[in-house]
N, C-alpha and C positions, 0 to 999 in steps of 0.2 A: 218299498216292496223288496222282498228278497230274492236272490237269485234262484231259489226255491219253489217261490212261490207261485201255483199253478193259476197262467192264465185265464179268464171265465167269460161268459158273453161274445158276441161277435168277432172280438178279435183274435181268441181260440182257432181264428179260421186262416188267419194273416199269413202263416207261415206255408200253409196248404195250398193256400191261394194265389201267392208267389210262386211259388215251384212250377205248378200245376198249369199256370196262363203264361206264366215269363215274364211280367212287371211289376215293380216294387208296389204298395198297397199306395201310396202317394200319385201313382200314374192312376191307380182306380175312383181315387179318393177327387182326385184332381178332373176326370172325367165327369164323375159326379155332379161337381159344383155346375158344370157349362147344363147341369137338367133340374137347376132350383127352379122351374115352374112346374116341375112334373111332380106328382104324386108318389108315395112309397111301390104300390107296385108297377106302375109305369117307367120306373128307374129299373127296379128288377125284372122287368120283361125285355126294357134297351138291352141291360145286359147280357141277358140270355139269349137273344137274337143277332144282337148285331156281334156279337163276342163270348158265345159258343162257350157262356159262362154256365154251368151248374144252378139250381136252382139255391140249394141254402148259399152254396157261395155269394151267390149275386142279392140273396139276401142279407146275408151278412153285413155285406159291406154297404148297402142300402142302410140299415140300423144303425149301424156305427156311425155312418156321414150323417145324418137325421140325428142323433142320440147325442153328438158332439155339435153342431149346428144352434140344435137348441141348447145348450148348456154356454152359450158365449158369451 
């Protein structure tokens, strides 16, 4: 990929979503993992509740952990 080349999908959010909560996407990604029993929007309502996360944010990163998860 180019240094050009514009980001697309869930991760278009990564840089947003750092700034915005104060933890690298690894700390979200890594929360994530400890609710592999939970369902997609059960994860995105944790996050929204317990961590005053944005609704596409918290989705976002829900799609991407899910999206990457199954691709293993």
């Amino acid at each position: 990929m180019t240094e050009n080349a514009k980001v697309k999908g869930p991760a278009s959010y990564f840089p947003s979503i750092e700034k915005q909560y104060g933890h690298p996407i690894a700390h979200w990604l890594s929360l994530l993992e400890t609710m592999a029993e939970r369902r997609h929007m059960a994860m995105v309502t944790c996050l929204k509740t317990e961590h005053q996360m944005g609704h596409g944010h918290a989705n976002a990163l829900v799609a991407y952990h899910l999206s990457r998860n199954n691709n293993a």
